[in-house]
C-alpha positions in Angstrom: 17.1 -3.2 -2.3 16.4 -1.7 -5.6 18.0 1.5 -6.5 15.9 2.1 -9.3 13.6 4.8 -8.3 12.7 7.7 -10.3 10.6 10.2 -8.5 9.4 13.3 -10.1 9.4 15.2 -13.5 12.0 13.1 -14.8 10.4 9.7 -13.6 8.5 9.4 -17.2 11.7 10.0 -19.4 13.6 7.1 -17.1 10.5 4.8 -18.3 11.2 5.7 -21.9 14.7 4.8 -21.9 13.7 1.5 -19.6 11.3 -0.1 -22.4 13.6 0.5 -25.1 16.2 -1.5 -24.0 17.7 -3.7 -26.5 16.9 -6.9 -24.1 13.9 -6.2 -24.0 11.8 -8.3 -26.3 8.0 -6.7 -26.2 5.9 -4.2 -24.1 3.3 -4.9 -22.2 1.3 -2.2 -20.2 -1.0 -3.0 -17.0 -4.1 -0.3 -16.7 -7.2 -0.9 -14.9 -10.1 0.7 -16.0 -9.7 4.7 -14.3 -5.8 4.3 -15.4 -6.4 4.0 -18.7 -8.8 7.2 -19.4 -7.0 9.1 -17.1 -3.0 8.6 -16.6 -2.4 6.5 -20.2 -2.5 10.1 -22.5 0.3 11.8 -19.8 1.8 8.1 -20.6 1.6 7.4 -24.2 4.2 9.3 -25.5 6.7 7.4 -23.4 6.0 4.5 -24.4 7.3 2.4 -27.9 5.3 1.8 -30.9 3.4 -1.2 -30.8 3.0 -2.1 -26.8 0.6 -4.0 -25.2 -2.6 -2.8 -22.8 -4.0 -5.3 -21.1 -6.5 -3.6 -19.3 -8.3 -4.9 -16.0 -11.4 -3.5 -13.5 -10.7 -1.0 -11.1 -11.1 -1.8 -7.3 -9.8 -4.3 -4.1 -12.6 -6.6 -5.1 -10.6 -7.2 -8.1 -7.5 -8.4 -6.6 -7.9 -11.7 -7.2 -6.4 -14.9 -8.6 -9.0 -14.6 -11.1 -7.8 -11.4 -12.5 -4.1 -12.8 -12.6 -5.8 -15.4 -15.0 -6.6 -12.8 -17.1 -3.7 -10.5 -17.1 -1.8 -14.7 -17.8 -3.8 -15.3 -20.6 -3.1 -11.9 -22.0 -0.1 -12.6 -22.0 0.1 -16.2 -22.7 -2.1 -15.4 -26.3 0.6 -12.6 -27.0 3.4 -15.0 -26.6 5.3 -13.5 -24.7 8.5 -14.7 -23.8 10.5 -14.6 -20.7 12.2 -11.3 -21.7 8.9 -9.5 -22.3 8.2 -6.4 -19.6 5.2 -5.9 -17.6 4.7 -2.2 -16.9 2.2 -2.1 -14.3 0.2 1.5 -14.2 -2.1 1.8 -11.6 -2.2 2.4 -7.3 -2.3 -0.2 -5.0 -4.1 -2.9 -6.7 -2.6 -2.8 -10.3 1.0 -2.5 -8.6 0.4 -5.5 -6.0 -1.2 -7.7 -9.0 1.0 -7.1 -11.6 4.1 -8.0 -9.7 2.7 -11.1 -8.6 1.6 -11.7 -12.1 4.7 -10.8 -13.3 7.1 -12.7 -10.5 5.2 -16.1 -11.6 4.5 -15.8 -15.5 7.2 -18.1 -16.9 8.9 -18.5 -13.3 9.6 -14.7 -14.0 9.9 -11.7 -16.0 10.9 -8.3 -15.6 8.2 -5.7 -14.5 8.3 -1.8 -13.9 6.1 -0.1 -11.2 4.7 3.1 -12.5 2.1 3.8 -9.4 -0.7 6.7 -10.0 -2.1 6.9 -6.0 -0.3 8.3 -3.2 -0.9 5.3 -1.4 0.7 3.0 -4.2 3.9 6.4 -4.7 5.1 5.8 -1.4 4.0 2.5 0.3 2.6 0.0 -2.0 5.2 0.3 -5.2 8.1 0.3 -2.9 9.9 -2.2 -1.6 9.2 -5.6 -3.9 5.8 -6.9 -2.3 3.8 -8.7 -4.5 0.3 -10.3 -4.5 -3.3 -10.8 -4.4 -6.3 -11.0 -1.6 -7.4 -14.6 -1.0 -10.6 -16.4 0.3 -11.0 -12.5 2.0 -8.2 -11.9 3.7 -5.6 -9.3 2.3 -2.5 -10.3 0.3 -3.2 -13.5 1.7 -1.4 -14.9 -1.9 1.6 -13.2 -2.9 6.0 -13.2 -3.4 8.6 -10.6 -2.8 9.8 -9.2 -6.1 11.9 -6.4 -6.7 11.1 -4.6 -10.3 13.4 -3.3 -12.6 12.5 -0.1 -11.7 9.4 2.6 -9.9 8.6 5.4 -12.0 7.1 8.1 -9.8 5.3 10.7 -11.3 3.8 13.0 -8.8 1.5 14.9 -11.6 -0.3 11.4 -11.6 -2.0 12.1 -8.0 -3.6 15.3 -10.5 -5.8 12.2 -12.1 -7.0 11.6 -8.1 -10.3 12.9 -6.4 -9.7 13.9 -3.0 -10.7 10.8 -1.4 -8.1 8.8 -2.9 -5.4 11.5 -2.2 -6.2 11.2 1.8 -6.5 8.0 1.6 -2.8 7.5 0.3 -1.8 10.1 2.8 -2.5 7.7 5.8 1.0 6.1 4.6 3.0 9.2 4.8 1.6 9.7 8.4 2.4 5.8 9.6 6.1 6.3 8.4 6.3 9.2 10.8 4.6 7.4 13.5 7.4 4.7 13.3 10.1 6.6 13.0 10.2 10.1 12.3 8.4 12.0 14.9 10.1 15.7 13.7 8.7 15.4 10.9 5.3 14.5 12.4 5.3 17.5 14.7 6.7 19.8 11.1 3.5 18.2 9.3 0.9 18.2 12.0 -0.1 22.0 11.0 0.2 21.6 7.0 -2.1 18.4 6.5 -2.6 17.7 2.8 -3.0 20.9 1.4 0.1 20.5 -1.0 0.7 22.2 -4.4 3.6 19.8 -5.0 4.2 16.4 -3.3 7.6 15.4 -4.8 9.1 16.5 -1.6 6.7 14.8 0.9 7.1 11.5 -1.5 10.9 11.1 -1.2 11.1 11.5 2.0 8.3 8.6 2.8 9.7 6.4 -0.2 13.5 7.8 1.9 11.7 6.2 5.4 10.6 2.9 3.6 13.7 2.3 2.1 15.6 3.1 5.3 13.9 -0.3 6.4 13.4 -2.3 3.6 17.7 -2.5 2.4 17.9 -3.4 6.7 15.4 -6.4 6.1 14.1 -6.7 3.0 12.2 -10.3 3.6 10.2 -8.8 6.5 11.7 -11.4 9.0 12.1 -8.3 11.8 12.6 -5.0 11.5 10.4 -4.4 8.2 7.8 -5.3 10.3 7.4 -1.9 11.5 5.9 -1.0 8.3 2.8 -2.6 9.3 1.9 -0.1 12.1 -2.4 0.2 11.7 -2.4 -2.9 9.3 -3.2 -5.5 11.7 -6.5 -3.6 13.0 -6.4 -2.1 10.0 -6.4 -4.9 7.7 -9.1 -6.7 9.8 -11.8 -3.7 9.4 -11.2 -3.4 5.5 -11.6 -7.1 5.0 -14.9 -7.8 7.1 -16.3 -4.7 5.4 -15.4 -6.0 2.0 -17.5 -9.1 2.7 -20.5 -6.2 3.6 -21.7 -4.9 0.0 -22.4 -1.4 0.0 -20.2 -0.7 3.0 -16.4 -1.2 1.5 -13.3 1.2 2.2 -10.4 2.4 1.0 -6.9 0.8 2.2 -5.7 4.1 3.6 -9.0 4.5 5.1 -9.0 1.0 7.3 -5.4 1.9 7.9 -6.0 5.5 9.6 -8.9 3.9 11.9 -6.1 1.2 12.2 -3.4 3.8 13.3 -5.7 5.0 16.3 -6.9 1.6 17.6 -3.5 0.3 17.1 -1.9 3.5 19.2 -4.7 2.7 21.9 -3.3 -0.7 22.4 0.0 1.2 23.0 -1.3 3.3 25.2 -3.1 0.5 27.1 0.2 -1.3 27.5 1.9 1.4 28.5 4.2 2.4 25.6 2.2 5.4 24.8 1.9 8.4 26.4 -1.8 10.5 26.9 -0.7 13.5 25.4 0.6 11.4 21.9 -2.4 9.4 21.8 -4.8 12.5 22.0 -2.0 14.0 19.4 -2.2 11.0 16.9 -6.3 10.7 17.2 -6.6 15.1 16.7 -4.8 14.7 14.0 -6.0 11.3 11.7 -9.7 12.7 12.7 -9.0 15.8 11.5 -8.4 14.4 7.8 -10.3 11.6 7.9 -13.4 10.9 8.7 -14.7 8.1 11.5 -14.8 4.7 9.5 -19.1 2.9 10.6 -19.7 -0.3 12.2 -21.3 -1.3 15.3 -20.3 -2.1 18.7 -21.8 -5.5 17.8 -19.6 -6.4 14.6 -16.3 -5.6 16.8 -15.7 -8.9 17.8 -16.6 -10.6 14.4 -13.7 -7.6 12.7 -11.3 -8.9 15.5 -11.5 -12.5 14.0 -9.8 -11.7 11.0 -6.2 -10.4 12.6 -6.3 -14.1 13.4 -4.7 -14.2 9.4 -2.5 -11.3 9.8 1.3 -12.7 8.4 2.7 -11.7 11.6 1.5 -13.9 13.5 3.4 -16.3 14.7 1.0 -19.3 15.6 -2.0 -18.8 17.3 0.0 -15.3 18.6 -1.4 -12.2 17.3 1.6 -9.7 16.5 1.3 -6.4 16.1 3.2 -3.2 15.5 2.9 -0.8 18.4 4.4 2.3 19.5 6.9 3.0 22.2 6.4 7.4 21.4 5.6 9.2 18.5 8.2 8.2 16.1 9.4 4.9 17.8 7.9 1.8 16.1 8.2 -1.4 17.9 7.0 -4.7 16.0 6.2 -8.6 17.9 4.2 -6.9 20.2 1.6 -9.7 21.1 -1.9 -8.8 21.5 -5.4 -10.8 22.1 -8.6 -10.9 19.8 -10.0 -9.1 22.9 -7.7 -6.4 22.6 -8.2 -5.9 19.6 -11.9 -5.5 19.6 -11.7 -3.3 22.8 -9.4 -1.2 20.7 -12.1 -1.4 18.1 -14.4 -0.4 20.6 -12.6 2.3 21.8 -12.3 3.9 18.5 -16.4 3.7 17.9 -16.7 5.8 20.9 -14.1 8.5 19.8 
């Protein structure tokens, strides 16, 4: 596991003394569009004379082998050698893509995470989990890659409207869910009304690492970490494919979190009382992802590419109690689109 994370007012200052390493041989800087106008002037100063932007489109529709071809050529025209750095600024999507860009330009180079959501600050930066959506499905295309280091900068999540801030938020409440249910109960009354998140983001990035140095290939235990993906997942892809009708990741994974904590409570692991705890509380911040009763079962279909899955066996992360993940938990594509069910009539 990495230990090179820098979280808060001294996360910029560890960048500075990062890309000026003597091995280092150039600079190159990963924006996407929103990036650029709004996190590259708290940036710029940390950065050496005479680096790189290579600039990309902002959104999951862009997370594509077709933008890796241009962030390759980029660098390909710059020549840049195998000792070049990729700085990749950005949430989710710049993070994920310029990894995976970065893992497979010239078998390798080395690449720094400087992530500007909440979702990307403590879930989608951490941990070395690269890659790209493919054919529809999500991160159907990618490599585990540690980087050199993640920068985290909590006055970034300033640059965010409050959409985006909830929708990184739905992180910070799955890592309680799996395994810290004190600090789910301590939260439950405070919501998102924060003046200052550096304490809230090390102890997330604190519950990700936790399970990431146990199994950082996600051949068990990191598995947890996918609690409200696998429903989750399945809802934000079909509604990418629906023009005019997309969500956010942290969105899918919120209406994720209660379907996937109604399968748990319809197999038993899951009491009444936590279920009606866990839906009060994600409806209270978010609000109820659309689709009809019709489109369930055509949602469940894609789970059937979820990486768990073992075979034709659809895995999922469930919970046995607030606070007590348990992953390989099998489930049907007629689970999961009574779950989805379930949630449309909440």
């Amino acid at each position: 596991m990495n230990e090179n994370l820098f979280i808060g007012s001294s996360a910029l200052a560890a960048l500075a003394e990062i890309v000026r390493r003597p091995a280092i041989s150039r600079v190159f800087v990963l924006f996407d569009i929103n990036t650029a106008r709004y996190c590259r002037p708290l940036l710029e100063k940390h950065l050496p004379e005479g680096y790189t932007p290579i600039e990309i489109p902002a959104g999951e529709e862009y997370k594509t082998l077709a933008t890796c071809e241009t962030v390759w050529t980029a660098l390909t025209e710059a020549q840049a050698d195998r000792h070049a750095l990729l700085v990749n600024v950005g949430g989710g999507v710049v993070t994920d893509l310029g990894g995976f860009c970065a893992a497979l330009y010239k078998r390798g180079i080395p690449f720094v995470q400087v992530p500007t959501t909440l979702l990307a600050q403590v879930d989608a930066s951490v941990g070395g989990k690269t890659g790209v959506d493919f054919l529809g499905f999500k991160n159907q295309i990618g490599v585990f890659q540690e980087p050199l280091a993640v920068c985290i900068e909590p006055r970034f999540l300033q640059t965010l409207d409050p959409r985006q801030l909830k929708a990184g938020y739905a992180e910070v409440v799955k890592h309680w869910l799996i395994a810290d249910a004190a600090a789910f109960a301590r939260n439950r009354s405070i919501g998102i009304m924060l003046d200052d998140w550096t304490s809230t983001i090390q102890e997330s990035v604190g519950l990700k690492q936790q399970i990431v140095r146990q199994d950082p290939l996600e051949s068990g235990l990191r598995k947890l970490l996918n609690f409200g993906h696998t429903v989750g997942h399945a809802l934000e892809s079909y509604l990418l494919t629906q023009p005019g009708r997309e969500i956010l990741h942290g969105e899918a994974v919120a209406a994720g979190m209660i379907c996937e904590a109604w399968l748990s409570h319809h197999k038993g692991l899951l009491s009444d009382t936590e279920l009606d705890q866990i839906e009060t509380f994600l409806f209270s911040i978010f609000e109820k992802v659309q689709f009809v009763t019709l489109e369930t079962e055509a949602i469940a279909e894609y789970a059937q590419q979820d990486k768990k899955n073992s075979g034709s066996t659809i895995n999922c992360t469930l919970l046995e109690g607030i606070g007590r993940g348990v992953y390989n938990q099998p489930v049907t594509l007629e689970e999961i689109a009574a779950s989805l069910r379930y949630y449309h009539r909440l």
